[in-house]
N, C-alpha and C positions, 0 to 999 in steps of 0.2 A: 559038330557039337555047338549047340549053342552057347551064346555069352552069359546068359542066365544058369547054363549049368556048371561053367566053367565058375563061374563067381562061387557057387555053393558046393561044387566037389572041391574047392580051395578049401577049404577049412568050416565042414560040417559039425562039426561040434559047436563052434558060436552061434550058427542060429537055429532058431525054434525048428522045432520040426512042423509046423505050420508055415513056415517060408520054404524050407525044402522041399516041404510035398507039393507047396504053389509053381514051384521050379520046376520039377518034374513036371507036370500039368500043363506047365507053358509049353516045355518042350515036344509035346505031342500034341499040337492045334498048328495050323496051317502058318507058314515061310512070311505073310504077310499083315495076319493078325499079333502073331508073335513079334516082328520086326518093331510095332508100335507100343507092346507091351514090356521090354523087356527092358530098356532104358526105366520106365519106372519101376519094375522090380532091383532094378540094381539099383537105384535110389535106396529103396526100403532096405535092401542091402546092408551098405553101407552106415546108413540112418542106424541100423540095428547093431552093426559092429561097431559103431562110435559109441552109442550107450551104454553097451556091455563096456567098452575100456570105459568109459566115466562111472560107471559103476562101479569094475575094482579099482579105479583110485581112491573115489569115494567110501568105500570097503578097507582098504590100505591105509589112508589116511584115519579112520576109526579105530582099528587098530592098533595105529601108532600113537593114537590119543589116550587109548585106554591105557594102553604100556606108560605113556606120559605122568599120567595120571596115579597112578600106583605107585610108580615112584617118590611124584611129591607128596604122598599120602603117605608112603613113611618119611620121606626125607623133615614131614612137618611132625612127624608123632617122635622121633629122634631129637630135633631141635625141642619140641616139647618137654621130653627125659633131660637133657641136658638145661634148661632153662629152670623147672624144676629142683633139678642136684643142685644147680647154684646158687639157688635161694635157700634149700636146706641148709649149705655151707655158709653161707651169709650169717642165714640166722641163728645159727651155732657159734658162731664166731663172736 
């Protein structure tokens, strides 16, 4: 088995199925054209599985901004109710 196919039956799911099917492909052309080809397919590999994790960090991190965010959207409409009440109180007094 090739190192090309080895790399993408690792974990088909992370890449395109346009690298898969490039994998497959490779694997059935001649011991010598393949030998020269397959160091740069696991390049693009790799390249492709790094992007995908910097994506869902990138994804992750958004997420934890939105959640971020909603919080201090009420924790400021709260401080606002209370800033408010105190001025009522104030000026009743």
């Amino acid at each position: 088995m090739s190192n090309a196919s080895r790399i993408v039956k690792a974990n088909p799911d992370e890449l395109p199925a346009d690298i898969v099917e490039l994998a497959t492909a490779l694997s059935r052309i001649p011991d010598e054209y393949r030998e020269r080809i397959e160091p740069i397919l696991a390049r693009v590999v790799e390249s492709t599985k790094r992007r995908r994790r910097i994506l869902n960090l990138v994804q992750d991190a958004l997420s934890q901004l939105r959640l971020d965010m909603k919080y201090l959207m009420f924790d400021l409409e709260a401080t606002r109710r209370e800033r408010d009440d105190y001025r009522r109180k104030v000026e009743e007094a």
